[in-house]
C-alpha positions as CSV (number, residue, x, y, z in Angstrom):
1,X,123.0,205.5,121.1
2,X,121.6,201.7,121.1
3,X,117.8,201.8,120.4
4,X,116.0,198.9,121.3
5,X,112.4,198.4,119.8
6,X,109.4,199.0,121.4
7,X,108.0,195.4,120.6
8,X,110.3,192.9,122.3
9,X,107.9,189.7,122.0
10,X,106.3,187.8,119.2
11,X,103.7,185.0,119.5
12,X,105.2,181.9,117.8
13,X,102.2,179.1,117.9
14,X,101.1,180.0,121.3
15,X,104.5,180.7,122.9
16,X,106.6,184.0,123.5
17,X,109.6,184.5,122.1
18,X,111.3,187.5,123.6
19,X,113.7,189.9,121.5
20,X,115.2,191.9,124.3
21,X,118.1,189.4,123.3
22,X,118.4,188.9,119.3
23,X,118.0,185.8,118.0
24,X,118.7,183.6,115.1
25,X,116.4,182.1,112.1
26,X,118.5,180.0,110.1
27,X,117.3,179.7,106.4
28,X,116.4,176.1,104.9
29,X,116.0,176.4,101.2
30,X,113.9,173.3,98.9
31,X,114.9,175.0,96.3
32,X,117.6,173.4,93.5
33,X,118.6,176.9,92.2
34,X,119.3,178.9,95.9
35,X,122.1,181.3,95.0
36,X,124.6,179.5,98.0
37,X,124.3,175.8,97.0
38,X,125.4,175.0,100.9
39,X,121.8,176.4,101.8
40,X,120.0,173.3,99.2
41,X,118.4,171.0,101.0
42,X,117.2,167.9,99.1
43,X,115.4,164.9,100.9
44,X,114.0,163.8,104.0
45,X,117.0,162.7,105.6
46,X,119.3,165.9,104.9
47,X,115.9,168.1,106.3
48,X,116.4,166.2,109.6
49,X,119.9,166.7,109.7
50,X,119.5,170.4,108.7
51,X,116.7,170.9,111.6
52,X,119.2,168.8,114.1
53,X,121.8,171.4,112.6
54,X,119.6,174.1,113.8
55,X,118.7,173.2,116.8
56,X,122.1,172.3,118.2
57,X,123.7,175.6,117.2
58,X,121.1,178.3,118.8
59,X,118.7,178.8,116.3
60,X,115.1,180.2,117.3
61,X,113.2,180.2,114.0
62,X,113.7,178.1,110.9
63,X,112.9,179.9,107.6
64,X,111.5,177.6,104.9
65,X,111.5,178.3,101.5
66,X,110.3,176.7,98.0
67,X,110.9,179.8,95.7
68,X,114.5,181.1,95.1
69,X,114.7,185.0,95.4
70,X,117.9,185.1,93.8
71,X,117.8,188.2,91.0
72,X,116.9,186.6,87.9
73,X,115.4,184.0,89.6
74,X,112.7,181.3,87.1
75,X,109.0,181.3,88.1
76,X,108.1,178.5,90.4
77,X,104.1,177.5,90.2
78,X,101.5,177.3,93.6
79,X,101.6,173.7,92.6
80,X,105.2,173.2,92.9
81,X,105.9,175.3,95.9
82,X,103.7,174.0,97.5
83,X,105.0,170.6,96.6
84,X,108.4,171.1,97.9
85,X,107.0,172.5,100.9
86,X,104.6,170.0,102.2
87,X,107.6,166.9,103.3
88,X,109.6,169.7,105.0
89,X,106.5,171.1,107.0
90,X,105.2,167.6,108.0
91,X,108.7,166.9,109.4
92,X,108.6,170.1,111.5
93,X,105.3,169.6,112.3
94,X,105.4,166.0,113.7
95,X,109.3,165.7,114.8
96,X,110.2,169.7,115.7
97,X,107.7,171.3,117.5
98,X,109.5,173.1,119.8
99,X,111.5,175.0,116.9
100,X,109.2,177.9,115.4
101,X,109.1,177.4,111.4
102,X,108.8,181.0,109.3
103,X,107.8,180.0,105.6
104,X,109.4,182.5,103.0
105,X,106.4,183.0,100.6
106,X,104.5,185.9,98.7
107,X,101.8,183.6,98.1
108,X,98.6,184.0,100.3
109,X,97.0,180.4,99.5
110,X,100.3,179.0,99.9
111,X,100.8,180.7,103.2
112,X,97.4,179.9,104.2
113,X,97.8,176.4,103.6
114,X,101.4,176.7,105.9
115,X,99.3,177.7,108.6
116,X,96.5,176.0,108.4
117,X,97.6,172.9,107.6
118,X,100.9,172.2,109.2
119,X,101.1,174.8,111.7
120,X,103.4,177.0,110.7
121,X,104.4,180.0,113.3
122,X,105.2,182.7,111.0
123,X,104.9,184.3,107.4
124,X,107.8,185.9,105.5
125,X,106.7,187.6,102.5
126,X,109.9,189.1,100.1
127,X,107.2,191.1,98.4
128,X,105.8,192.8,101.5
129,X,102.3,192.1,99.6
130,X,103.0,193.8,96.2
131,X,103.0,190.7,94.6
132,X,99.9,189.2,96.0
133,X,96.5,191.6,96.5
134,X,95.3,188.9,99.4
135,X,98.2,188.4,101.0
136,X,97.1,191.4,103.7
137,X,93.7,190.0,104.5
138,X,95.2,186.4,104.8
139,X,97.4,187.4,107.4
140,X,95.0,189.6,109.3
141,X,93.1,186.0,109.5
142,X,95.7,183.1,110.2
143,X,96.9,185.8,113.2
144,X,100.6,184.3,112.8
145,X,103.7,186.9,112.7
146,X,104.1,188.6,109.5
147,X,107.6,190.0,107.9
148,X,107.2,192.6,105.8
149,X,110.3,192.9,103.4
150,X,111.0,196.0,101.4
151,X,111.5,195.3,97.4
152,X,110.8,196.7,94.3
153,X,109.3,195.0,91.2
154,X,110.3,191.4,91.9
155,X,112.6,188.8,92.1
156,X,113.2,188.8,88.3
157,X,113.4,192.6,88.1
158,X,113.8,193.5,91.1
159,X,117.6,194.5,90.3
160,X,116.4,196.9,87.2
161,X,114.6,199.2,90.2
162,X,117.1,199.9,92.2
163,X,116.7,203.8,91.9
164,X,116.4,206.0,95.0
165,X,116.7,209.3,96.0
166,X,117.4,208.8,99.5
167,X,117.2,204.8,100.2
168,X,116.9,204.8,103.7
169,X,113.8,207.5,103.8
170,X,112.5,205.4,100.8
171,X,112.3,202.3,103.0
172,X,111.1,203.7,105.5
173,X,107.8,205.4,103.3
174,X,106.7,202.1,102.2
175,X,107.2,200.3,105.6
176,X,105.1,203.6,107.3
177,X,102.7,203.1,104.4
178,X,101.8,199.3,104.6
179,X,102.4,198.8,108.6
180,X,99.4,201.2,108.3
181,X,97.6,199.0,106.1
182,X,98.4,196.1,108.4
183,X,97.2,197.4,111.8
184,X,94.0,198.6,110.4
185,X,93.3,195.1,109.3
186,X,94.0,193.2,112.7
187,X,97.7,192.3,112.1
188,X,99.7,193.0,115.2
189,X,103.0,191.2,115.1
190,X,104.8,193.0,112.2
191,X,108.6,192.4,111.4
192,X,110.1,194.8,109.2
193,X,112.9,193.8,107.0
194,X,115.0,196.1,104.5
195,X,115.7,193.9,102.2
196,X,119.5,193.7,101.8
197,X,120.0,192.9,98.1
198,X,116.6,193.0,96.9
199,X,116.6,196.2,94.1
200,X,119.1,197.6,95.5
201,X,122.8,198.4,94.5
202,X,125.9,197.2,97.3
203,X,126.2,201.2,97.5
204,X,122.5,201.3,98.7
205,X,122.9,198.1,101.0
206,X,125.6,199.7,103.1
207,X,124.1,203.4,103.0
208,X,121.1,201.3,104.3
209,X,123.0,199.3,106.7
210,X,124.3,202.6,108.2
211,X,121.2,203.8,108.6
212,X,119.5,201.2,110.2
213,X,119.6,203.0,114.1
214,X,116.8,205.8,111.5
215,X,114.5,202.7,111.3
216,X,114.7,201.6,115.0
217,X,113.7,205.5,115.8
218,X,110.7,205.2,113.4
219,X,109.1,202.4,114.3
220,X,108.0,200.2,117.3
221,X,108.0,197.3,115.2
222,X,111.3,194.7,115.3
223,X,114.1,194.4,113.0
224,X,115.5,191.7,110.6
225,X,118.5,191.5,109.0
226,X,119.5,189.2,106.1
227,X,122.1,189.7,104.4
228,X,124.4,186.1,105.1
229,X,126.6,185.4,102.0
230,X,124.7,188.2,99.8
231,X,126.8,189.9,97.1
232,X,127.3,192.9,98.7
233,X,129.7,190.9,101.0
234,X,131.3,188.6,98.1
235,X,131.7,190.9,95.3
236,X,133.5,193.4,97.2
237,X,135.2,190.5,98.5
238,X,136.0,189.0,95.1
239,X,135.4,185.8,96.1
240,X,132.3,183.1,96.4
241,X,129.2,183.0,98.5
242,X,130.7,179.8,99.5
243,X,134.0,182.1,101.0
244,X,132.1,184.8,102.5
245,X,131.3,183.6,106.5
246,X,134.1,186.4,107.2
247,X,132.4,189.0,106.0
248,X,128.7,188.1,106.4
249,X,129.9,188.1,110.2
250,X,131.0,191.6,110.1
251,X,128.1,193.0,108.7
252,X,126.3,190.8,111.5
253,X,128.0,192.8,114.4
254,X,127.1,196.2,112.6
255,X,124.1,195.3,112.4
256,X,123.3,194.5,116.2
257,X,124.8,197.7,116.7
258,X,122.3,199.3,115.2
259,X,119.5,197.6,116.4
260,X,119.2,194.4,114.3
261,X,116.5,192.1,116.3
262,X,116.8,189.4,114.2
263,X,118.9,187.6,112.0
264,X,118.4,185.7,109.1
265,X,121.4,183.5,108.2
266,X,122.7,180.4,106.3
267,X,125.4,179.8,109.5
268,X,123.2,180.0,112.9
269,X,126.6,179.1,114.9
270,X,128.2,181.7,113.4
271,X,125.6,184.4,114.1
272,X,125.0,182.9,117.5
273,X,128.4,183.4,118.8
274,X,128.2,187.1,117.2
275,X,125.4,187.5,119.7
276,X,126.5,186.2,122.4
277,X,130.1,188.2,121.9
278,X,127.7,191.3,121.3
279,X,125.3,191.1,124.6
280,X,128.8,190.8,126.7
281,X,130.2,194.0,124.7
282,X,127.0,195.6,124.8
283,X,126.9,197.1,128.4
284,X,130.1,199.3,127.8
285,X,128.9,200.3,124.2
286,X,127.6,204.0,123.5
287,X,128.3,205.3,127.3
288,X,127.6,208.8,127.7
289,X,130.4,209.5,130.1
290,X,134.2,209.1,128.8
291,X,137.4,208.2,130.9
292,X,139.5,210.5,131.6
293,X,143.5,209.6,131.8
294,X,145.9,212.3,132.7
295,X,149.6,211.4,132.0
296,X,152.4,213.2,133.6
297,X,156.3,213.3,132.3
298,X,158.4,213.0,134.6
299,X,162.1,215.0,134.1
C-alpha cells in the first residue's frame, strides 16, 4: 500500500511548497573533486546556466554544495567553503529568487551564514549533526527546513562503518533518536534522508531501498531520496557514473513507490518525467480489489 507522509508542506523563505506531489532538488556542486564530473560547476557563467538548467526542467529546490561527500573525500576548511559558496549564493540571491536554494553543509557557522546572509531556504546536513555539536541549536534559530541524513563516522570513513545488524531498523533508531532532539529544540520542518551510499555497502542500499515504505510508517516527517549516479547503480552496472541515467531512473520509480517525497538528483529532467509518469500510474497502483477475467473454450 502507498503511504503518503503526514507532513505534505515545507516553508521555503516564506512560501509553501507542497509534497502531496514529489518534487525535484537538482544538485549544483562548487566542488573540483565531486565524484560525477558532469555535476562541477566552475564560474559565474556556467552557475547561471546550471540555475537556467534547473529551472527550465522542473526543478523545485537547488542543492548547493562546497564540500564533496564522495568516500575518501580531502578536508575542505570553513574558509574555503565558504569561499566557493558565497558567488553561487549571491547569484541565487539577486537573479533566482523564486527557486528555493538547500545548501549541503555540516557546518553550523557556515550554514548560519547561508541563511543569514544570502537567504538561503534550507539546510542539508550529510552528518545529521554528528559532526558539528551546534549544528542543532543553529537550526532551531535560523527556523529554515532542515535534512537530516543518516551516516556513520564521516565522509572519509564513513565506508569503514558500514556494519549493521538490521539496516533499515538501524536508520530508523538514529532518525527516532535525533528528530527527538530536534522537536524539543524548536525545529519543526524535518526531512529525513537515508543516506544511500553513505557507510553503507550496495547490499545495504537496496535492502534499505526496499524498505523504505518501514520509514514512511514510522514517521510523519518527509522523505528524500539521493541516490542519482551513486555506485550502487554503476558498479552493478559496470560502467561510469557518467553512463548511469538508466539506472539512477529505475531506482527513482522504486523509490516513489515507496514513498520517496523528494528527490535529490544530478538530471532534474530525468526525475521530472519519472514523476510525472508515476502520478499518472499512481491511481491504479496498490488497488485493493483485483479483476476478475473468466475465459471459456469453446469445442
Amino acid at each position: 500500500m502507498f503511504l503518503t507522509p503526514a507532513q505534505t508542506t515545507l516553508t521555503l523563505s516564506g512560501k509553501l511548497l507542497t509534497l502531496e506531489r514529489p518534487v525535484v532538488m537538482g544538485i549544483v556542486n562548487v566542488t573540483p573533486d565531486s565524484f560525477f564530473a558532469g555535476s562541477r560547476i566552475a564560474g559565474e557563467t556556467a552557475l547561471r546556466t546550471r540555475f537556467d538548467e534547473l529551472m527550465s526542467e522542473g526543478a523545485a529546490i537547488a542543492d548547493l554544495g562546497a564540500y564533496s561527500s564522495r568516500p575518501g573525500a580531502e578536508e575542505v576548511s570553513p574558509e574555503e567553503e565558504r569561499r566557493r559558496l558565497r558567488p553561487a549564493l549571491q547569484i541565487l540571491r539577486d537573479e533566482y529568487p523564486d527557486l528555493p536554494v538547500s545548501v549541503d553543509t555540516f557546518r553550523s557557522d557556515v550554514a548560519r551564514m547561508a541563511v543569514e546572509e544570502y537567504g538561503a531556504s534550507m539546510i542539508n546536513d550529510i552528518s545529521g549533526g554528528g559532526l558539528d555539536p551546534a549544528m542543532y541549536r543553529t537550526m532551531a534559530e535560523l527556523q529554515v527546513p532542515y535534512i537530516l541524513m543518516h551516516m556513520k563516522g564521516d565522509p572519509k570513513t564513513m565506508q569503514q562503518q558500514a556494519s549493521y545488524s538490521d539496516v533499515t531498523l538501524e536508520v530508523i533508531d538514529y532518525f527516532a533518536q535525533r528528530v527527538g532532539q530536534l522537536l524539543e529544540l524548536g525545529v519543526h520542518d524535518i526531512i529525513l534522508d537515508p543516506g544511500f551510499g553513505f557507510s553503507k555497502t550496495t547490499a545495504q542500499n537496496y535492502e534499505l531501498l526496499a524498505q523504505l515504505g518501514s520509514l514512511v510508517e514510522a514517521f510523519t516527517q518527509p522523505l528524500l531520496v539521493g541516490v542519482s549516479r551513486k555506485s550502487m547503480i554503476y558498479r552493478p552496472l559496470g560502467c561510469t557514473p557518467a553512463e548511469a541515467l538508466g539506472g539512477t531512473t529505475f531506482l527513482h520509480a522504486l523509490a516513489l513507490e515507496r514513498g520517496a517525497q523528494i528527490l535529490r538528483v544530478h538530471d532534474v529532467r530525468a526525475a521530472a518525467e519519472a514523476i510525472t509518469l508515476y502520478e499518472q500510474a499512481r491511481p491504479y497502483l496498490h488497488k485493493e480489489e483485483h479483476l476478475h477475467y473468466s475465459f471459456t473454450r469453446s469445442h
